[in-house]
Backbone and ligand atoms as CSV (ligand in chain L), in Angstrom:
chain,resi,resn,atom,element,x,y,z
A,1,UNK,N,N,24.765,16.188,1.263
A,1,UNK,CA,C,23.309,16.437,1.233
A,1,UNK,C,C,22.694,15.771,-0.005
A,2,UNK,N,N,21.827,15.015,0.010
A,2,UNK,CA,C,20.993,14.757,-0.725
A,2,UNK,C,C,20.735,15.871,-1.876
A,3,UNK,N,N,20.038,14.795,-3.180
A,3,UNK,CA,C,19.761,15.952,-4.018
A,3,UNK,C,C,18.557,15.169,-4.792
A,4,UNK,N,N,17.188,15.832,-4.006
A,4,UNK,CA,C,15.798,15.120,-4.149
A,4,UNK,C,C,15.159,15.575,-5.888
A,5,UNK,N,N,14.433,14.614,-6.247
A,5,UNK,CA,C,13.804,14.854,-7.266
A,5,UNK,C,C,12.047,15.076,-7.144
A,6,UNK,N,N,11.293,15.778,-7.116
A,6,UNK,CA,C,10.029,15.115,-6.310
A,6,UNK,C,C,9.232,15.904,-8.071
A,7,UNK,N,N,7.831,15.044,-7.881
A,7,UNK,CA,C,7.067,15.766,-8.658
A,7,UNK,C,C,6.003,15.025,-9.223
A,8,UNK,N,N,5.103,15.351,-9.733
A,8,UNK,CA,C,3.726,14.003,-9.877
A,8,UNK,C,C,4.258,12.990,-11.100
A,9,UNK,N,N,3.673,11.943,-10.926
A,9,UNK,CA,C,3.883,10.888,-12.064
A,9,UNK,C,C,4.191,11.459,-13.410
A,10,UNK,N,N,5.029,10.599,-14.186
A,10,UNK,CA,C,5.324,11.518,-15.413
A,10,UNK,C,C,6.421,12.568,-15.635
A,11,UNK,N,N,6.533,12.801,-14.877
A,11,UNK,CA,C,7.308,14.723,-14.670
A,11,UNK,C,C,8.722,14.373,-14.964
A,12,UNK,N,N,8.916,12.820,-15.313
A,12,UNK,CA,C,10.388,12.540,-15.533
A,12,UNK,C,C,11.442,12.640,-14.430
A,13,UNK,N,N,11.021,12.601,-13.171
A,13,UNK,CA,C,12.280,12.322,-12.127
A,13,UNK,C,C,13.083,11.058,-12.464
A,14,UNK,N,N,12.909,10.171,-13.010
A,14,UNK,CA,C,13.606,8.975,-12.708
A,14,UNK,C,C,14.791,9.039,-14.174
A,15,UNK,N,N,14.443,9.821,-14.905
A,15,UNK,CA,C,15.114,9.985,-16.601
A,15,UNK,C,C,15.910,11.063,-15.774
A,16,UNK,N,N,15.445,12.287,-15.260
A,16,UNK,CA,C,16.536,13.007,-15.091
A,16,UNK,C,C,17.316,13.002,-13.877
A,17,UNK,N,N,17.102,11.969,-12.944
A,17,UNK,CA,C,17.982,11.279,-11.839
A,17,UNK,C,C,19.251,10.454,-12.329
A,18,UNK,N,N,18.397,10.074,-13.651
A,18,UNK,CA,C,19.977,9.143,-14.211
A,18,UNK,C,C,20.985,9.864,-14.816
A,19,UNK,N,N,20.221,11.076,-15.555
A,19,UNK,CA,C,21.550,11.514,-16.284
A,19,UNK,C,C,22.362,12.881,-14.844
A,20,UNK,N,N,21.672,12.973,-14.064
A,20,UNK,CA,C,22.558,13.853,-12.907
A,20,UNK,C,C,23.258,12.734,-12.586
A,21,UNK,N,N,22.940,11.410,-12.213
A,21,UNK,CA,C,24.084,10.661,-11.620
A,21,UNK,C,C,23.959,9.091,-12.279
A,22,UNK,N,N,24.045,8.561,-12.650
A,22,UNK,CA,C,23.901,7.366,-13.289
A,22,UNK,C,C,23.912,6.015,-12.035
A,23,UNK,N,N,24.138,6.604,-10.882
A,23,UNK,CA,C,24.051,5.457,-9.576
A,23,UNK,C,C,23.020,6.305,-8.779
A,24,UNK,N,N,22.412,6.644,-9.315
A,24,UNK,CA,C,21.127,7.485,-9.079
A,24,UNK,C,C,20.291,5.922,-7.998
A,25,UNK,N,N,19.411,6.830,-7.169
A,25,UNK,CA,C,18.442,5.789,-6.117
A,25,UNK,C,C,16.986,6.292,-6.814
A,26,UNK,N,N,16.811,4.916,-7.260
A,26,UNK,CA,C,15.026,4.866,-7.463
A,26,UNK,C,C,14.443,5.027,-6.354
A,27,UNK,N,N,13.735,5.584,-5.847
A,27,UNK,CA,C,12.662,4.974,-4.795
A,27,UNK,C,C,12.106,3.888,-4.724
A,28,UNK,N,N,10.942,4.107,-6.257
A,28,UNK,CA,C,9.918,3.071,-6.430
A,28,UNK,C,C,10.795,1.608,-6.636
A,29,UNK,N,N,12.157,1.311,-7.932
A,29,UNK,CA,C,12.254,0.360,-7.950
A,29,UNK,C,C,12.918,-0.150,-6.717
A,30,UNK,N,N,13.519,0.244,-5.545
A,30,UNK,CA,C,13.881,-0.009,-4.126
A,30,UNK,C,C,12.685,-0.713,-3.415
A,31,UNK,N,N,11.892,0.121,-3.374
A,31,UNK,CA,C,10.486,-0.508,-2.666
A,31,UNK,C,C,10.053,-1.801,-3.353
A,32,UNK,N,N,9.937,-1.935,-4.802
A,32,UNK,CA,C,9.258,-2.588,-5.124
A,32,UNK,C,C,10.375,-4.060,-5.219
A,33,UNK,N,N,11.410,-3.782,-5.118
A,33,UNK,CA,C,12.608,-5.052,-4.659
A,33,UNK,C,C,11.853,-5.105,-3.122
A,34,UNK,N,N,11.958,-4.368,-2.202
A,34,UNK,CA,C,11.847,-4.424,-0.952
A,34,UNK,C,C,10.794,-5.230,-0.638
A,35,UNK,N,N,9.749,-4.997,-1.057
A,35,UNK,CA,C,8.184,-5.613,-0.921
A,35,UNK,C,C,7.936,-7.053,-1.479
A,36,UNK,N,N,8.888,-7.132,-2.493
A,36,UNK,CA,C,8.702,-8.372,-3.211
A,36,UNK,C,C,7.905,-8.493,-4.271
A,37,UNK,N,N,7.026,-7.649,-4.848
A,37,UNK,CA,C,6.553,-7.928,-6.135
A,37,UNK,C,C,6.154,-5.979,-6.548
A,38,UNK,N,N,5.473,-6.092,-7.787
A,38,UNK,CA,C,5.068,-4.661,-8.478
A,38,UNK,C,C,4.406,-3.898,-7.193
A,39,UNK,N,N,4.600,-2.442,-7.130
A,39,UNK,CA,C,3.967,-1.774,-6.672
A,39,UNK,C,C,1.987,-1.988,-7.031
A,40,UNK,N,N,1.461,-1.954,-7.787
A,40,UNK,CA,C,0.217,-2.349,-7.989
A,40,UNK,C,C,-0.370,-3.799,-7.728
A,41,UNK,N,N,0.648,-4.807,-7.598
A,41,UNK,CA,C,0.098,-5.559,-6.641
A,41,UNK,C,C,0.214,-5.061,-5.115
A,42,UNK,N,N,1.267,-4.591,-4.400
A,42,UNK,CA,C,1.497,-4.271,-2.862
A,42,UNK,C,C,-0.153,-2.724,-3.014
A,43,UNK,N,N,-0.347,-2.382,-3.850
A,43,UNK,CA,C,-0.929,-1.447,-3.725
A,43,UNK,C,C,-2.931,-2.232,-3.107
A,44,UNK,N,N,-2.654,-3.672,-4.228
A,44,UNK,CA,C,-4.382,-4.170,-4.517
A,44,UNK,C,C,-4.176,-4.895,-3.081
A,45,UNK,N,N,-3.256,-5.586,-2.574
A,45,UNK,CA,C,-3.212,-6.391,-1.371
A,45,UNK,C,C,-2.613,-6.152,-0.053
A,46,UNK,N,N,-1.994,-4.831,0.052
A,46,UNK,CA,C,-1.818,-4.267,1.793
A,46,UNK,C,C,-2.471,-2.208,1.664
A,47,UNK,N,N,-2.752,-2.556,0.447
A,47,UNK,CA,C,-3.229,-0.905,0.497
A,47,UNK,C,C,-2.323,0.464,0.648
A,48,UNK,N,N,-2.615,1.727,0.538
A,48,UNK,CA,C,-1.897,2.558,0.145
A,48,UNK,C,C,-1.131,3.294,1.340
A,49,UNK,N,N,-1.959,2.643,2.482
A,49,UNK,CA,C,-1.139,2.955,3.446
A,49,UNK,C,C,-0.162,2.678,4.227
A,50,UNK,N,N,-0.446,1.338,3.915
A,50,UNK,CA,C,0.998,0.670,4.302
A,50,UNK,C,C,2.127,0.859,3.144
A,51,UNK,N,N,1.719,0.949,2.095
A,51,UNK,CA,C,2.694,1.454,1.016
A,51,UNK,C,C,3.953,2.885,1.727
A,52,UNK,N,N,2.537,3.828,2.032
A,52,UNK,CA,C,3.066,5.165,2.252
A,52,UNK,C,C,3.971,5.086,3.698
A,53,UNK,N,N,3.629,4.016,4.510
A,53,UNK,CA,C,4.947,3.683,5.462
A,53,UNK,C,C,5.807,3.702,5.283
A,54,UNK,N,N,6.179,2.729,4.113
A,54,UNK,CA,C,7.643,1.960,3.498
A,54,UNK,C,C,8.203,3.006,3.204
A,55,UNK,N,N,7.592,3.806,2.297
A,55,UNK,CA,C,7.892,4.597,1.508
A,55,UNK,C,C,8.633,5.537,2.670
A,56,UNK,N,N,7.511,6.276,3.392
A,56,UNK,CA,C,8.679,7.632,4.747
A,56,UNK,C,C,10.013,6.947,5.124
A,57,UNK,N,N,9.669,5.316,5.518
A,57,UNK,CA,C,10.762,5.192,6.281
A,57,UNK,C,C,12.460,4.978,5.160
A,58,UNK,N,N,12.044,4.471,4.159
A,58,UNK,CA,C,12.940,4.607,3.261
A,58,UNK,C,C,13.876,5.862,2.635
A,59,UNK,N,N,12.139,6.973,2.833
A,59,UNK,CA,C,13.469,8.774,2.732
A,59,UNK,C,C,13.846,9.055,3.421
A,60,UNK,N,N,13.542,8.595,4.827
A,60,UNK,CA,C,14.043,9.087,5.889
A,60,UNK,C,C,15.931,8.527,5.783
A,61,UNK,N,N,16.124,7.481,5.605
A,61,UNK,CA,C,17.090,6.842,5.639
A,61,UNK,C,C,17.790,7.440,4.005
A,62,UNK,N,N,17.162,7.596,2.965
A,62,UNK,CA,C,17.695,8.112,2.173
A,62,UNK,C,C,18.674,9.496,2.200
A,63,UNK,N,N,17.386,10.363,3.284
A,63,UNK,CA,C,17.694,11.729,2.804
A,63,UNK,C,C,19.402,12.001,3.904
A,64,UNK,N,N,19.886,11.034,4.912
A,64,UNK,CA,C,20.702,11.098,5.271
A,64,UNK,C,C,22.075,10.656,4.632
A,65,UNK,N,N,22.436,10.246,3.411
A,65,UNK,CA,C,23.198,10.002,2.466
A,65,UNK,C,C,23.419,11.467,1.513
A,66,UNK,N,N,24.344,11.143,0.335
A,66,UNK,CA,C,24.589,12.280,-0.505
A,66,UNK,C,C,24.186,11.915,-2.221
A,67,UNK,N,N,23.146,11.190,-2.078
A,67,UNK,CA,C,22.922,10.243,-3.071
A,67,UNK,C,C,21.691,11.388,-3.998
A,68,UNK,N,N,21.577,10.963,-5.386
A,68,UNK,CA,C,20.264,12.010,-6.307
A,68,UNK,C,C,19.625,10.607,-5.892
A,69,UNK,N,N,18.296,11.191,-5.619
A,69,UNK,CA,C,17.443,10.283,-5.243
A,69,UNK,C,C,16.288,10.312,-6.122
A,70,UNK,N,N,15.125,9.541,-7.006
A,70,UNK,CA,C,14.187,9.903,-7.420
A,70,UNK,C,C,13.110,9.262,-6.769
A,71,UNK,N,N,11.993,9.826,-6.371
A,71,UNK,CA,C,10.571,9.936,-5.711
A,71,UNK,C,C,9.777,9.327,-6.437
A,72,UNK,N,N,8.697,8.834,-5.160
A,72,UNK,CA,C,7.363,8.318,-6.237
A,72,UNK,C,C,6.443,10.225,-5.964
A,73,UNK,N,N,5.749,10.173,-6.825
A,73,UNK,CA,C,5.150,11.158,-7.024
A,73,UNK,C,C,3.974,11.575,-5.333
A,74,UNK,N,N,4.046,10.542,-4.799
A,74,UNK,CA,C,3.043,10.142,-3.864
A,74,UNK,C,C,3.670,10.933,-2.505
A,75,UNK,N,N,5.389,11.171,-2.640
A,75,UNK,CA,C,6.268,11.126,-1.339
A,75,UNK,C,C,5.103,12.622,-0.557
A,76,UNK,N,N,4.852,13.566,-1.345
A,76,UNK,CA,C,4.811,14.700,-0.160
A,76,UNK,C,C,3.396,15.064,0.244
A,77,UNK,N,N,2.417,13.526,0.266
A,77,UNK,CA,C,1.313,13.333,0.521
A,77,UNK,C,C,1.375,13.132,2.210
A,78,UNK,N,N,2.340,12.906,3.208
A,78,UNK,CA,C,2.804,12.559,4.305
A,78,UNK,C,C,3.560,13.793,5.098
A,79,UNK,N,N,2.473,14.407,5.866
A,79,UNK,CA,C,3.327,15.530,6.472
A,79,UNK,C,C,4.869,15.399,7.149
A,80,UNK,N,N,4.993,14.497,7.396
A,80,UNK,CA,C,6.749,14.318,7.666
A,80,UNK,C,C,7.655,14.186,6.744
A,81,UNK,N,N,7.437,13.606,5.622
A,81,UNK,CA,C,7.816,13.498,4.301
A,81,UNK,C,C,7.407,15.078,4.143
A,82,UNK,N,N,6.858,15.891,4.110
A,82,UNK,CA,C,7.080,17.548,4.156
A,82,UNK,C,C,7.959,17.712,4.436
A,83,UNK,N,N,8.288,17.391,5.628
A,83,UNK,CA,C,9.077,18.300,6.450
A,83,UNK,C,C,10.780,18.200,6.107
A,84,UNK,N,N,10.376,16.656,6.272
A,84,UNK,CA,C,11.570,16.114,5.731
A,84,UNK,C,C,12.536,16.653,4.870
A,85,UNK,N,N,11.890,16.717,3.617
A,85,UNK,CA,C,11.814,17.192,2.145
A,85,UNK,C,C,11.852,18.548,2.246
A,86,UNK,N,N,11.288,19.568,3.251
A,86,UNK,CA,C,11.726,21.176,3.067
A,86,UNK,C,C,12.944,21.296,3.904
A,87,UNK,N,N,13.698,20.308,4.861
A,87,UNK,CA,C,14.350,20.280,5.122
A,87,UNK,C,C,15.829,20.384,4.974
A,88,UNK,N,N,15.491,19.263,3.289
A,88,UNK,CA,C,17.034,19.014,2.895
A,88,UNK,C,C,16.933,20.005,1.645
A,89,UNK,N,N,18.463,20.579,1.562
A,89,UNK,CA,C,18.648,21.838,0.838
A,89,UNK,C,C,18.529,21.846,-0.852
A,90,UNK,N,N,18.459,20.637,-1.308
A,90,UNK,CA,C,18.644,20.248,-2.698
A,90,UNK,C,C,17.173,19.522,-3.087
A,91,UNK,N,N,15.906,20.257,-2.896
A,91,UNK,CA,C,14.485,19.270,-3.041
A,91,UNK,C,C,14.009,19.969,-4.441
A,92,UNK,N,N,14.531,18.967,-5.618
A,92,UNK,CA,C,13.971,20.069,-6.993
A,92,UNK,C,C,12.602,19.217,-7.672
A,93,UNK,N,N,11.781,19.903,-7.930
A,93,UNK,CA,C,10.136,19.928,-8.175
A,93,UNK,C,C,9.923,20.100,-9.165
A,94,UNK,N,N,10.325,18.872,-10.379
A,94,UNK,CA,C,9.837,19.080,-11.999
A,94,UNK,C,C,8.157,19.228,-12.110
A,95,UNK,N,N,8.219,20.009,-12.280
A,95,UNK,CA,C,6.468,20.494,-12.847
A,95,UNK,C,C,6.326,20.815,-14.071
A,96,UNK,N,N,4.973,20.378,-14.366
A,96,UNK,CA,C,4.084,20.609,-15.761
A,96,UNK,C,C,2.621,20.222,-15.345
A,97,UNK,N,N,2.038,20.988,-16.680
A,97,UNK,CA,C,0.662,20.858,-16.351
A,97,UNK,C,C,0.282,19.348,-16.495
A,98,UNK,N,N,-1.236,19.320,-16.230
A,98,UNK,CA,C,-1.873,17.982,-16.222
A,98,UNK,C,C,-1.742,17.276,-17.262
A,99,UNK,N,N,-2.166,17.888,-18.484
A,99,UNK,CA,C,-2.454,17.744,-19.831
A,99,UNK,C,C,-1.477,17.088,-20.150
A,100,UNK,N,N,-0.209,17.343,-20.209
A,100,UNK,CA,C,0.914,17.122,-20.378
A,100,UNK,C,C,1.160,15.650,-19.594
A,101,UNK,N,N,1.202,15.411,-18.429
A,101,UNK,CA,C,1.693,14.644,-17.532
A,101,UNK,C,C,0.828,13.251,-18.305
A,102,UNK,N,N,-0.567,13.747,-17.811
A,102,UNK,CA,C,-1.410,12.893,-18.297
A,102,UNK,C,C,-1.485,11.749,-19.586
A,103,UNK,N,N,-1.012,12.602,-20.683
A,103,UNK,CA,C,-0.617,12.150,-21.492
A,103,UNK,C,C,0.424,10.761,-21.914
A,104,UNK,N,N,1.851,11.289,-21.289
A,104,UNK,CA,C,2.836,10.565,-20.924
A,104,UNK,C,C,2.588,9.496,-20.197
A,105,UNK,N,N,1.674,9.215,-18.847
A,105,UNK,CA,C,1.539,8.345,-18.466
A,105,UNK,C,C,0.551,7.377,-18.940
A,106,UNK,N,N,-0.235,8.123,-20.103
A,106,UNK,CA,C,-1.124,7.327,-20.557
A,106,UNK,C,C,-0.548,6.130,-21.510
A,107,UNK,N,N,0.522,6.711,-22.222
A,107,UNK,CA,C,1.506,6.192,-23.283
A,107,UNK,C,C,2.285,5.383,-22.386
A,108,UNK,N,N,2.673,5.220,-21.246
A,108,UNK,CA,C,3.421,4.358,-20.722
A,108,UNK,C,C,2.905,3.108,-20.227
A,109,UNK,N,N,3.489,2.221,-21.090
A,109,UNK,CA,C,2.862,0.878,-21.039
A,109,UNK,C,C,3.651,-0.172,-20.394
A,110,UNK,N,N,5.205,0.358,-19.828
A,110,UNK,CA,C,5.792,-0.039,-19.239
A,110,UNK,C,C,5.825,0.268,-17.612
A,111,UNK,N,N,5.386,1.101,-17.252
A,111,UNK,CA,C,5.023,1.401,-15.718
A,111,UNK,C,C,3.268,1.721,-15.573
A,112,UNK,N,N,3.254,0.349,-14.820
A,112,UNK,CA,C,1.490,0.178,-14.217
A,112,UNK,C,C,1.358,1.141,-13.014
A,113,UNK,N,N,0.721,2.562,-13.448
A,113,UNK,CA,C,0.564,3.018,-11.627
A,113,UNK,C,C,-0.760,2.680,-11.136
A,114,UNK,N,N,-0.814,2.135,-10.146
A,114,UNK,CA,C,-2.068,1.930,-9.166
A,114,UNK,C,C,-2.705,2.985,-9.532
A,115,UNK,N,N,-2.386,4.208,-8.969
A,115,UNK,CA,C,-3.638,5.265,-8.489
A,115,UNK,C,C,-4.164,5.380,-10.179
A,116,UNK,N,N,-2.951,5.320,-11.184
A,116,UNK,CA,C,-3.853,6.277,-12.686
A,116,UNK,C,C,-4.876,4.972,-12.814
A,117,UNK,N,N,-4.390,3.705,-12.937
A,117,UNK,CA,C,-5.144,2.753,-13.435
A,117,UNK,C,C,-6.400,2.570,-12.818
A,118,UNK,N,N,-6.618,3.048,-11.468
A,118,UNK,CA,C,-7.622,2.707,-10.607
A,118,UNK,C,C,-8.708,3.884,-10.641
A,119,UNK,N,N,-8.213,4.891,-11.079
A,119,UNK,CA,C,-9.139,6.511,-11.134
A,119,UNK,C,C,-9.596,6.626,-12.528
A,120,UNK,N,N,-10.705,7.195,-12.653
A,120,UNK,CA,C,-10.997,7.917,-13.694
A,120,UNK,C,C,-10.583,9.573,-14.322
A,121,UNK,N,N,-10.151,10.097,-15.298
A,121,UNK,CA,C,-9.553,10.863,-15.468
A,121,UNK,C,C,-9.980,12.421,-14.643
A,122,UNK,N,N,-11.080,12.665,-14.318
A,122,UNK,CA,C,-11.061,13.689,-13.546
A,122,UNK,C,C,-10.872,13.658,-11.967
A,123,UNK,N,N,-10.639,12.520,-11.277
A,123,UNK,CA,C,-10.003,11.944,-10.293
A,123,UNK,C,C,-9.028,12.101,-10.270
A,124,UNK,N,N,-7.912,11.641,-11.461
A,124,UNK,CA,C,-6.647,11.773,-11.375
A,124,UNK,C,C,-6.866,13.391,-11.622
A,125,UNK,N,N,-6.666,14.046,-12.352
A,125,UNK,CA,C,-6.898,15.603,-12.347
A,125,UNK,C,C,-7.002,15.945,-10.599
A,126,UNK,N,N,-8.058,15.376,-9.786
A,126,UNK,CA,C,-8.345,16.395,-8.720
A,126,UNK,C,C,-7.044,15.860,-7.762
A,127,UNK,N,N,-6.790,14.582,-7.922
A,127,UNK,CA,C,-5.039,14.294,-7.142
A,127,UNK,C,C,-4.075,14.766,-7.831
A,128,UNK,N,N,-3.930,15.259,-8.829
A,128,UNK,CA,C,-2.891,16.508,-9.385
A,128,UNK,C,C,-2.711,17.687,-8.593
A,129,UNK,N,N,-4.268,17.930,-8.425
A,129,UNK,CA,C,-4.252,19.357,-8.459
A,129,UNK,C,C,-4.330,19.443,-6.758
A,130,UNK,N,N,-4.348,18.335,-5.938
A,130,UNK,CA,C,-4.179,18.279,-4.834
A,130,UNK,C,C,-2.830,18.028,-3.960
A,131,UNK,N,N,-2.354,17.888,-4.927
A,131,UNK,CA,C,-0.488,17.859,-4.513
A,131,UNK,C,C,0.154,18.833,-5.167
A,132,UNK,N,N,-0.223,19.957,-5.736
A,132,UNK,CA,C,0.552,21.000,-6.359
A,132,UNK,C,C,1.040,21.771,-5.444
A,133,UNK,N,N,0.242,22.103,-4.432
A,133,UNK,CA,C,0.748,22.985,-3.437
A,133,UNK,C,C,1.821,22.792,-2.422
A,134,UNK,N,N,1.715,21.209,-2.603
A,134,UNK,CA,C,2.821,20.629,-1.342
A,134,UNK,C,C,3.904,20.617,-2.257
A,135,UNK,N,N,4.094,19.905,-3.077
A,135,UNK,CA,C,5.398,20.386,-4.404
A,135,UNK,C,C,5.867,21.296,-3.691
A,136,UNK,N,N,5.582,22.350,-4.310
A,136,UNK,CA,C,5.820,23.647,-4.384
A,136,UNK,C,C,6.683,24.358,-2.756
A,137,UNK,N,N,5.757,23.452,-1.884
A,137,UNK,CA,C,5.973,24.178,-0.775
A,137,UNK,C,C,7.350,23.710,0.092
A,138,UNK,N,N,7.824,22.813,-0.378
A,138,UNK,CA,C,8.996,21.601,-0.206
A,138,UNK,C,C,9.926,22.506,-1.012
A,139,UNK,N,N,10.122,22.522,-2.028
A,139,UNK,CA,C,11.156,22.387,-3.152
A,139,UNK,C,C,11.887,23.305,-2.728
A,140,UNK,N,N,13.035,23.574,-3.368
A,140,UNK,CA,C,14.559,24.252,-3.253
A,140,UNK,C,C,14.320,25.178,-4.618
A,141,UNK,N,N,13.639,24.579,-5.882
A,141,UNK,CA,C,14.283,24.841,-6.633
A,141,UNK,C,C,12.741,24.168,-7.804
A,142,UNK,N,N,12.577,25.053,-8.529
A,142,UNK,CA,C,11.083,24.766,-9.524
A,142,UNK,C,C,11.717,24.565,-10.625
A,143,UNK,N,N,11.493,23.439,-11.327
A,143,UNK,CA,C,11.750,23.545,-12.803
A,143,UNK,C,C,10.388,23.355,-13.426
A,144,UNK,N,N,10.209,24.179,-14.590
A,144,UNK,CA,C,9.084,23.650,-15.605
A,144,UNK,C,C,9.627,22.949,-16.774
A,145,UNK,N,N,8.844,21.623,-16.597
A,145,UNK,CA,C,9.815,20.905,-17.626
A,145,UNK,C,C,8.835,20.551,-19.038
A,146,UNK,N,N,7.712,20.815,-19.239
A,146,UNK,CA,C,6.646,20.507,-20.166
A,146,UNK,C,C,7.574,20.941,-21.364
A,147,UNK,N,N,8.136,20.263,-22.366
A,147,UNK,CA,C,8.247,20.714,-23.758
A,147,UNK,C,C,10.039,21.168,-23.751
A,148,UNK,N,N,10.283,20.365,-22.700
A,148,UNK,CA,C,12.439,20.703,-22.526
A,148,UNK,C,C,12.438,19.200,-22.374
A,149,UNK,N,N,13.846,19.309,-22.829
A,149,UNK,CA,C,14.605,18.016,-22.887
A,149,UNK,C,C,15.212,17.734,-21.892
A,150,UNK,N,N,15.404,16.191,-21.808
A,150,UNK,CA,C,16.113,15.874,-20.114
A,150,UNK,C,C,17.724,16.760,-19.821
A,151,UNK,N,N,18.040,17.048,-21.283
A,151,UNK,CA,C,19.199,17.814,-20.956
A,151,UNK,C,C,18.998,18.936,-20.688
A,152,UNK,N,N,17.972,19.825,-21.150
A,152,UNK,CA,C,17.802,20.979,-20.946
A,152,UNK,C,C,17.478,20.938,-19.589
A,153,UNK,N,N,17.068,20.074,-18.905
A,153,UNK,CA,C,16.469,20.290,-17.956
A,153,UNK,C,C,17.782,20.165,-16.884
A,154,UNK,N,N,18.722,19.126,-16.901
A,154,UNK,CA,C,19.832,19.459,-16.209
A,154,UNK,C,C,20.416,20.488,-16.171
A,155,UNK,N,N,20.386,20.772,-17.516
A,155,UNK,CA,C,21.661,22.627,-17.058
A,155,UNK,C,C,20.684,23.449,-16.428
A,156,UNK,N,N,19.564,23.709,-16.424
A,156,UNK,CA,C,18.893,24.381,-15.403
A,156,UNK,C,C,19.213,23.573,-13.801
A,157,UNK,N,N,19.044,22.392,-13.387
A,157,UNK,CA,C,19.343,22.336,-12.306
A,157,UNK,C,C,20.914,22.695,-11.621
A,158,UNK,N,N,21.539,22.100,-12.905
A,158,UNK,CA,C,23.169,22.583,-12.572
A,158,UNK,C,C,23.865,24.031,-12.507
L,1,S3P,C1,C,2.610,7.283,-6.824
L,1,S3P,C2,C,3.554,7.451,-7.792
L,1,S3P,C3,C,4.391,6.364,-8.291
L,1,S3P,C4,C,4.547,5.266,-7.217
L,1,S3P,C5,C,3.199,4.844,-6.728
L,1,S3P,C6,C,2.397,5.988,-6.122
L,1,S3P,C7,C,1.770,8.446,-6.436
L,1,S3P,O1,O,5.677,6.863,-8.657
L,1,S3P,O2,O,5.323,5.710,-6.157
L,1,S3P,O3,O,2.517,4.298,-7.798
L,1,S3P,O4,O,1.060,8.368,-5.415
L,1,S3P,O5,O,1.856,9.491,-7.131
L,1,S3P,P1,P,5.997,7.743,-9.984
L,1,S3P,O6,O,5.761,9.178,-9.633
L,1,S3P,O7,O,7.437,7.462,-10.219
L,1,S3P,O8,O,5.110,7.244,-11.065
């Protein structure tokens, strides 16, 4: 069984995908090999919906492996990607508040996300606060990770 990471931008799935498994599956950098260039270009020139295609059909095929997988923050915007995702027994949901998240991605100058770069900050806020519930409603397993370390945050999942 799979062992999903899901949670909004920031929340550190992809840091704590590596240290659970070090052959850990990106999502995003998969897709963005797959597509052929950055996600924020595939985002400015086929749009977010064809993005969010790639994206289902890729967990779909993921979630049938035994692989830690890490998510784009975007995955449980797609009611099948719900289902999917409440499906498999291992779906853990790093959460923290906005403030927090916000922050981190602001400082990250190494990952361009479409949606932050393209919104203004209470935009991004209302797509936070519009995927909290689906998080939540998926997951196996809640971690709050605001102000813990990627290790701390493993021995809670372990
Ligand atoms: C997205 C999150 C990104 C990436 C894409 C869309 C989203 O992944 O999949 O930019 O809709 O939240 P991260 O959560 O890894 O930043």
């Amino acid at each position: 069984m799979a062992k999903v990471l899901i949670g909004f931008m920031g929340s550190g799935k992809s840091t704590v995908a590596r240290l659970l498994d070090k052959n850990f599956v990106d999502m995003d950098a998969l897709l963005t090999e797959e597509l052929g260039m950055p996600l924020v270009d595939f985002f400015a020139s086929h749009g977010e919906a064809a993005f969010r295609k790639r994206e289902s059909q890729l967990l779909r095929e993921l979630l049938s492996t035994d692989q830690v997988i890490s998510t784009g923050g975007g995955i449980v915007v797609s009611e099948v990607n719900r289902q999917l995702l409440a499906d498999n027994d291992q779906t853990i949901f790093l959460r923290a508040d906005f403030d927090t998240l916000y922050d981190r991605i602001a400082a990250d100058k190494e990952n361009q996300r479409p949606l932050f770069i393209s919104k203004s900050k209470e935009d991004f806020n209302a797509l936070f606060d519009s995927r909290q519930a689906w998080y939540k409603e998926v997951a196996s397993q809640i971690i709050d990770v605001a102000g813990k370390s990627p290790q701390q945050i493993i021995e809670e999942i372990l």
